[in-house]
C-alpha positions in Angstrom: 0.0 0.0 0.0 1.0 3.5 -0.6 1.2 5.4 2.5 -0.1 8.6 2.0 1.6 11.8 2.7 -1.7 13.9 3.5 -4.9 12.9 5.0 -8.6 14.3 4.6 -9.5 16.0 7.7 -13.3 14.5 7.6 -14.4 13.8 10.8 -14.6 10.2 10.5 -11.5 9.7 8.7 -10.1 6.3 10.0 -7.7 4.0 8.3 -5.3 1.1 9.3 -2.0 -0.6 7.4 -0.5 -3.4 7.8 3.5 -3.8 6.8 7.1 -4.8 7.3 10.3 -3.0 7.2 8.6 0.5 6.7 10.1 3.4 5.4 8.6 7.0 5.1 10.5 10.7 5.1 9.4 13.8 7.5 6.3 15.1 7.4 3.1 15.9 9.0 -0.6 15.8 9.0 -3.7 16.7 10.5 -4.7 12.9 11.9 -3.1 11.6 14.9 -1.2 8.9 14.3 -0.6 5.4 16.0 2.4 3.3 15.4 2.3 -0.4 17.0 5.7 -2.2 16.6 5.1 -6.3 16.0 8.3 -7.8 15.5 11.9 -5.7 15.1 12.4 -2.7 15.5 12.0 1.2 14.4 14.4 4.5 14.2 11.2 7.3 14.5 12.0 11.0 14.6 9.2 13.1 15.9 10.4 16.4 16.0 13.7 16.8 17.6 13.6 13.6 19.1 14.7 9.9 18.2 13.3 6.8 19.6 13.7 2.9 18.8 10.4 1.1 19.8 10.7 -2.2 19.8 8.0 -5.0 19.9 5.2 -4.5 21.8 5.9 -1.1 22.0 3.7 2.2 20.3 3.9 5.9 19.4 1.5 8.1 19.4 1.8 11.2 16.8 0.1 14.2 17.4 -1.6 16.5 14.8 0.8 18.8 13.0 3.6 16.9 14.8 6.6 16.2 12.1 7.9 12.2 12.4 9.6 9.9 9.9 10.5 6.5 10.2 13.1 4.3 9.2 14.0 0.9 9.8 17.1 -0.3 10.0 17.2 -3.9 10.1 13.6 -6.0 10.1 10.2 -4.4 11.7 7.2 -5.6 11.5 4.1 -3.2 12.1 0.5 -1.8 12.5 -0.3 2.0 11.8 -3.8 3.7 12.4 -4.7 7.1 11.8 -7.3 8.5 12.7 -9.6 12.3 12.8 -9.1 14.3 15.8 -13.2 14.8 15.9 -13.7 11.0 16.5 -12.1 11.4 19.9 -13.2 15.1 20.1 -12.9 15.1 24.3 -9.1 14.0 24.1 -8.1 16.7 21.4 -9.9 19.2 23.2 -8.0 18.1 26.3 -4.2 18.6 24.3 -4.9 21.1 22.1 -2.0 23.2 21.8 0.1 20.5 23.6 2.2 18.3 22.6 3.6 15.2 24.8 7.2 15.2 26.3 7.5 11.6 24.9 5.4 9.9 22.2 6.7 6.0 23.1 4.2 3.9 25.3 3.5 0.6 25.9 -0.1 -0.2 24.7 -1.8 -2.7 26.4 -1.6 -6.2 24.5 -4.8 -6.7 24.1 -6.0 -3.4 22.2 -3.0 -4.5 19.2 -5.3 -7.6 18.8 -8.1 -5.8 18.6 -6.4 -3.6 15.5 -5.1 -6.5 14.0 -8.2 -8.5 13.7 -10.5 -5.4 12.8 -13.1 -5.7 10.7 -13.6 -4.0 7.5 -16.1 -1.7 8.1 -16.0 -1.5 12.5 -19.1 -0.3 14.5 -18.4 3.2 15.2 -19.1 3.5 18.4 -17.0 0.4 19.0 -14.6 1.6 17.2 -14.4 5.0 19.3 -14.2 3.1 22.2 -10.9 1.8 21.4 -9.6 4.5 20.1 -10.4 6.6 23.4 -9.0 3.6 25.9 -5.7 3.8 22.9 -5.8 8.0 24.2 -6.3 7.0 27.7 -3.9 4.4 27.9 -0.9 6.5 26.6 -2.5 9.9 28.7 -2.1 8.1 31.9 1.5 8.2 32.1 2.1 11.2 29.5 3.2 14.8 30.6 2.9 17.3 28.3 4.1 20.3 27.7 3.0 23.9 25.5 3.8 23.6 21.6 7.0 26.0 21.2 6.1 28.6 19.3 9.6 28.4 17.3 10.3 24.5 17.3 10.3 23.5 13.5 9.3 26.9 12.3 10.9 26.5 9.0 10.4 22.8 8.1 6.6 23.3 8.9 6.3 26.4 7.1 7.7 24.2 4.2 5.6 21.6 4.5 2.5 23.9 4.6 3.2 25.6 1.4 3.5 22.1 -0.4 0.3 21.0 1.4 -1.2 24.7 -0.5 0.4 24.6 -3.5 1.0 21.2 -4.4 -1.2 21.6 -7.5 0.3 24.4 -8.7 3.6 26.1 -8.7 5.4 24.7 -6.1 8.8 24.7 -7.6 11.8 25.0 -4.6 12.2 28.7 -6.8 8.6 29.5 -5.4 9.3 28.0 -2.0 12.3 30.2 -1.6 10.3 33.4 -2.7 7.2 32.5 -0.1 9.7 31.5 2.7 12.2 34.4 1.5 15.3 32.2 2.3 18.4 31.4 -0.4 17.6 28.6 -3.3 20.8 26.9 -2.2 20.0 27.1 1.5 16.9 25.6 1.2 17.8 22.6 -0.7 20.5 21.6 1.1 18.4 22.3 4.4 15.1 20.4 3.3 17.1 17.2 2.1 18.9 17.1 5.7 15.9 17.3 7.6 14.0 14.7 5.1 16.8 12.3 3.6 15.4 13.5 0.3 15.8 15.9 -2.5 12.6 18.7 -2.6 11.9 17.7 -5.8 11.3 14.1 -4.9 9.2 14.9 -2.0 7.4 16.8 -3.8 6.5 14.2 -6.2 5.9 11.7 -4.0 3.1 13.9 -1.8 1.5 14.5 -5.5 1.3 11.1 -5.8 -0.2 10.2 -3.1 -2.6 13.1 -3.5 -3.1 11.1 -6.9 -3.8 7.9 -4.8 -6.4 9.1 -2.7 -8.2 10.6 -5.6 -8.1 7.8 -7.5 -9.6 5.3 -5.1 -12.2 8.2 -3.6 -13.4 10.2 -6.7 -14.8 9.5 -9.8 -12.6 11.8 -11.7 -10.6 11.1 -15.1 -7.2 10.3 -14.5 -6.5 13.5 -17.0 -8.6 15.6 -14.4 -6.5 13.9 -11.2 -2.7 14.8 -13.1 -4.3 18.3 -13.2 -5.3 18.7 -9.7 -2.3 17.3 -8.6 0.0 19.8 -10.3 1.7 17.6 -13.1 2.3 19.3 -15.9 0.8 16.2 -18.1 -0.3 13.0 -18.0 2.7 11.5 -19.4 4.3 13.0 -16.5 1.8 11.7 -13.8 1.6 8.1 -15.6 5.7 8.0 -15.5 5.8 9.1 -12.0 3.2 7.2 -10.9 4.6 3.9 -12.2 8.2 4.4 -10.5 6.5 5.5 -7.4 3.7 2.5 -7.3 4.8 0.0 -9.8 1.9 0.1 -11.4 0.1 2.6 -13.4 -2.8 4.7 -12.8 -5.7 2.9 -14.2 -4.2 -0.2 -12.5 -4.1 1.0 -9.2 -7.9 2.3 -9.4 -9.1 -1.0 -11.0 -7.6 -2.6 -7.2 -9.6 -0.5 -5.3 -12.5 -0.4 -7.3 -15.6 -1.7 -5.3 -13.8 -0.9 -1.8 -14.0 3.2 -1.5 -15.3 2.5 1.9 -12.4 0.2 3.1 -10.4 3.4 4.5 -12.3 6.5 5.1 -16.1 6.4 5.8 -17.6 4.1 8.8 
């Protein structure tokens, strides 16, 4: 599965993957985010911090928090994100805080519970075990006010993608918005991500791509266009390297299952 670099903020957004040895760059979205280690372990960045969870151990991402994962070895894991509105009373609770440390231990049984979940969950059970998977990791958390200048730049970065993604989003247009040197800026962004801006960049369009393509009835023509390529020779090529497979493809998978990841 493609993991996707941005997330709908519906209120009932909910979605869980399943992998091994998972890879994905900085970034950030408007879901939290849980991260269940199986078997092996992770590297995880979230923010300025680095962890190594191991099995049977879980982070929990905040909204708007940057994190990136890498493993080094062998992992094995379970990832759920999910809207801020279906546990409403938590976010209201941390809004405008963010947790000293992210890692927990979950408790065994609620990992079962996301492995073995069915397709489409009963909501309200389903917000049950999202609020014990809040309350779990709240009763040993301390928390502290979001600094107002921690990130400042990566975040500003990441923003402007999020907004202009389907336009002009060149790292010549970044620079201008951000009013800091070309040179500076590519060499900063590929530090803090591992990867040039340009790929990045293609990579969130892509995944933009992916969501439309399993959630919309739009042409494929009308999805390079929204998602800034600047044809759909481009989109197809990029799409194939990033995917493996092309765009028509990866729709005809998901057809019949636009309800598997978003709406309960």
């Amino acid at each position: 599965m493609f993991y996707e670099f941005k997330h709908p903020v519906a209120a009932d957004y909910f979605r869980v993957e399943r992998g091994v040895d998972f890879e994905f760059p900085a970034h950030m979205h408007h879901c939290f985010e849980f991260l269940a280690v199986l078997d092996g372990e992770m590297r995880v960045e979230v923010d300025a911090d680095v962890c190594m969870p191991h099995a049977g151990e879980g982070i929990l991402f905040f909204p708007n928090q940057i994190h990136s994962m890498h493993t080094e070895k062998t992992s094995r894991h379970i990832l759920c994100l999910f809207s801020p509105e279906l546990v409403s009373a938590y976010a209201k609770k941390v809004s405008s805080k963010l947790p000293q440390n992210n890692l927990f231990r979950p408790d065994a049984g609620l990992i079962r519970c996301l492995e073995t979940l069915p397709e489409f969950p009963n909501r309200y059970l389903l917000k049950g075990m999202l609020y014990q998977l809040c309350g779990e990791f709240d009763q040993n958390a301390l928390y502290q006010d979001v600094p107002e200048a921690s990130h400042v730049l990566l975040h500003d970065i990441f923003q402007f993608i999020e907004q202009n993604a389907h336009t002009d989003c060149s790292l010549e247009a970044l620079a201008r918005h951000v009013g800091y040197d070309y040179a500076y800026l590519s060499r900063y962004f590929h530090r803090k991500t591992g990867m040039p801006y340009n790929r990045y960049l293609n990579r969130y369009r892509i995944s933009r791509a992916c969501y439309l393509l399993k959630n919309s009835t739009m042409t494929v023509l009308e999805i390079s266009d929204e998602c800034g390529f600047n044809s759909l020779r481009t989109m197809n090529r990029n799409f194939l390297a990033e995917t493996g497979m092309p765009p028509g493809e990866y729709r005809r998978l998901y057809e019949g299952r636009a309800g598997e990841n978003t709406r309960l």
